[in-house]
Each structure stands twice: as structure tokens, then as C-alpha cells.
C-alpha positions as CSV (number, residue, x, y, z in Angstrom):
1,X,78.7,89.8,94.3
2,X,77.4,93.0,94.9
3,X,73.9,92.4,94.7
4,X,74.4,89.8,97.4
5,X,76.4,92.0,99.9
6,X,73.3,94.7,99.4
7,X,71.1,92.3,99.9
8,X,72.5,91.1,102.9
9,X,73.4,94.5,104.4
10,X,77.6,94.0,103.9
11,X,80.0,95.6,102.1
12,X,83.2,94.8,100.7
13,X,86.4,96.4,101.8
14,X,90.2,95.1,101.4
15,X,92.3,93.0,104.0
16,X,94.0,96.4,105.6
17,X,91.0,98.0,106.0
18,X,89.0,95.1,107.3
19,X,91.7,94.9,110.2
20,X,91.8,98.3,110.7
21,X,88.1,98.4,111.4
22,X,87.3,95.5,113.0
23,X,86.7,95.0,116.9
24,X,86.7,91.1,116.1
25,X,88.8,89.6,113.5
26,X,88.1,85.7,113.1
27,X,89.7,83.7,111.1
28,X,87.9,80.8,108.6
29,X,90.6,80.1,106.0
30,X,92.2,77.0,104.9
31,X,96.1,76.8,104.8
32,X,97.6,77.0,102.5
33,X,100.8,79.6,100.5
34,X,98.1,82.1,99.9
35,X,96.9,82.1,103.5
36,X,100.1,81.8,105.4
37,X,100.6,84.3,107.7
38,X,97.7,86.1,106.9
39,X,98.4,88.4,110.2
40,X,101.9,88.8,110.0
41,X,104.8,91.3,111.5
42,X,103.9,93.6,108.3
43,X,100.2,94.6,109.0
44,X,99.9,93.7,112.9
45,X,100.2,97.5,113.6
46,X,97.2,98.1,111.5
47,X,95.1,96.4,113.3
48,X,92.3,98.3,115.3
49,X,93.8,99.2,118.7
50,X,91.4,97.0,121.1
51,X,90.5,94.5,118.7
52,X,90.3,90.8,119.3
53,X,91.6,87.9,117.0
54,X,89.9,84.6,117.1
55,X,91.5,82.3,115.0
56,X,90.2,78.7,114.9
57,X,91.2,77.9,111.3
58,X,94.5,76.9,111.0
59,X,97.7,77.9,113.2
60,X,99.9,78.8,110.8
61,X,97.5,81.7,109.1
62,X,99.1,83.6,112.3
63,X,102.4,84.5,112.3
64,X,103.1,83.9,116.4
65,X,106.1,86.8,116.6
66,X,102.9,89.2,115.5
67,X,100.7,87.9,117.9
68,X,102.9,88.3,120.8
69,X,104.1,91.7,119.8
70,X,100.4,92.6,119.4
71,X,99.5,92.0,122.9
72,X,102.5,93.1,124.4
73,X,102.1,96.4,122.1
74,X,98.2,96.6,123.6
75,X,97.0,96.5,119.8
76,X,94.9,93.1,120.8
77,X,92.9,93.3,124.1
78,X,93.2,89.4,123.3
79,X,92.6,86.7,121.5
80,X,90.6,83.1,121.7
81,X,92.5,80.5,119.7
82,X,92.1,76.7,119.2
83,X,94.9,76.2,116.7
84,X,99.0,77.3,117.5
85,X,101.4,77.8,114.7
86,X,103.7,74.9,114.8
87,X,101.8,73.2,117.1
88,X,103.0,69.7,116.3
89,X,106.5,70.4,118.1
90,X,104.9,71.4,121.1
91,X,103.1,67.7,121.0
92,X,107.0,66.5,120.5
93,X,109.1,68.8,122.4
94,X,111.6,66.5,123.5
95,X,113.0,66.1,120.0
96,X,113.3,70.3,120.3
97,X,115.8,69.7,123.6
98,X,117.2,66.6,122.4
99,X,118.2,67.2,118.7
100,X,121.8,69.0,119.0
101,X,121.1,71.6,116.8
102,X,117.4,72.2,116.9
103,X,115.6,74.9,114.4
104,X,115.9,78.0,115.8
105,X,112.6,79.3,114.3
106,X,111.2,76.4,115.6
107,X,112.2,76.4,119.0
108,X,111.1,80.4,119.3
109,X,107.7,80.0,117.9
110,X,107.4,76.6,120.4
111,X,108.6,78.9,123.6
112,X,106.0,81.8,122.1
113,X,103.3,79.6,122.0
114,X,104.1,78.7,125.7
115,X,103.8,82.7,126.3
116,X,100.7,82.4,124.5
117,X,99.2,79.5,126.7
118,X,100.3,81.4,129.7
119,X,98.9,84.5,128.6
120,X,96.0,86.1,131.0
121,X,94.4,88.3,127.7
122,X,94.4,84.6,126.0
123,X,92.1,81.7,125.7
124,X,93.7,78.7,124.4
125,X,91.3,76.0,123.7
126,X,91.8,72.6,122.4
127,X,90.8,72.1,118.6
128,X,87.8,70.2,118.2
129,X,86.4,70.5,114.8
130,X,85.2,67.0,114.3
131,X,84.0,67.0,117.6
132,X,80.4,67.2,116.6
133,X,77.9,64.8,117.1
134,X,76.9,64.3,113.2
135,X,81.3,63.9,113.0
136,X,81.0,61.5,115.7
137,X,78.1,59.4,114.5
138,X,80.1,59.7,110.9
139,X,82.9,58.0,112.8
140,X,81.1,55.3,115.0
141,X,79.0,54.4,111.7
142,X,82.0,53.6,110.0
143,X,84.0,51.9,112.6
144,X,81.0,49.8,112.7
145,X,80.9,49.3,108.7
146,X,84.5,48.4,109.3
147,X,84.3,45.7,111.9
148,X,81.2,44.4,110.1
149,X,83.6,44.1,106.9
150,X,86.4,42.7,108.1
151,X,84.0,40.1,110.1
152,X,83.0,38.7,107.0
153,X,86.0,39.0,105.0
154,X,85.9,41.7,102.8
155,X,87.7,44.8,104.6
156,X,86.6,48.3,103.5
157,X,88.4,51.9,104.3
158,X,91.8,49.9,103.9
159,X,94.4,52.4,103.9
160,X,98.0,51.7,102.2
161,X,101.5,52.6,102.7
């Protein structure tokens, strides 16, 4: 929308050039097979030396080899993220060292994202998108709704396996 971006003082330019420009790239995508890896081993190096990635989307629109070999390249001066790739196996990681042949991908991005938490040019924060207070009143209203329901015999929200 053209008239929109004059309107609004923007312009459009294409995913290599954005990164290649930009001091701060932050990620607001959805995942999905489109957005995978949307910063990935092929266009890391294009990113502006300097630059900082924020990415509290979805972990997995980061490919984590490209991230660490961004900062220890110096292309990022850092990066602020609330999402990991493969963060579920970090939550489980004694499957990872108790599973006789674990998933070798899965086990390196696990011990990156360790280098990543343990990075000093890194803020790892917890993910806390609902955390709101509208999300939270959202969520006590219906526990309430739910309790109220079930109290007088007609459950509500029932979920089914």
C-alpha cells in the first residue's frame, strides 16, 4: 500500500536489504514453513555489522547456528530474546541425556541455546505474552465462568481427547 507507507513516512524495501540496513531487527511473525528460519546461516552475513536482533515472536524464526555465529563473528552487538528455538527440550533435557541415541540437531541447538543464556551481549527473558492484565482478567473471568458452571451442573470450556 503505497499510499499508506507515504502517508506514514516508510518505505518498502526487500528482506536483504532490510537486514542490511537495520540497526534493530525485531521480529513479529507467526511460525510457520514460510517463516522458519527467517535469519538463517544463508543471509546472517548480511546483516548490518552492529545491529541488534530482538526476537520475541517465535523461536524457531531463528536459526540458533546463525545466531551464535553472528555474535561470535561481531555482526550482532547482541540480541534481546524471549523465545529459543527448540526450547521445549531444554524444559525436558533429561530425555536429551537419557535417550541412547538422542537427535543430534537437537542436542546442538539445546547446548547453543545454553551459550545463548550464558551469553554477556544477550538478554534472555522469559516469554510472557499472555501476561497482560486484560489476558489475565480474560483468564480469571473464565476460571470463574467455569467453576460457576460446573457448580450448577452444566460444565462449559470442556476440552476432549
Amino acid at each position: 500500500d503505497q499510499g499508506l507507507a507515504d502517508r506514514l513516512g516508510f518505505m518498502y524495501v526487500t528482506f536483504g536489504d532490510l537486514l542490511a540496513q537495520s540497526d534493530i531487527i525485531s521480529l513479529h511473525a507467526p511460525y510457520n514453513t514460510h517463516t522458519r528460519h527467517m535469519i538463517n546461516m544463508e543471509n546472517v552475513r548480511s546483516i548490518k555489522h552492529g545491529a541488534y536482533l530482538i526476537n520475541t515472536a517465535r523461536g524457531g524464526l531463528v536459526e540458533t547456528r546463525a545466531l551464535v555465529t553472528a555474535l561470535e563473528e561481531g555482526i550482532l552487538a547482541g540480541a534481546g530474546l524471549d523465545v529459543l528455538e527448540e526450547e521445549g527440550y531444554m524444559a525436558d533435557d533429561t530425555e536429551l541425556l537419557t535417550t541412547e541415541h538422542p537427535n543430534v540437531a537437537h542436542l546442538q541447538i539445546v547446548l547453543a541455546n545454553q551459550y545463548l543464556i550464558d551469553h554477556p551481549r544477550v538478554l534472555v527473558m522469559p516469554h510472557n505474552a499472555f501476561n497482560t492484565n486484560e489476558a489475565i482478567e480474560r483468564i480469571l473471568a473464565t476460571t470463574v465462568q467455569n467453576m460457576q458452571a460446573i457448580g450448577q451442573g452444566t460444565p462449559i470450556n470442556i476440552v476432549h481427547q
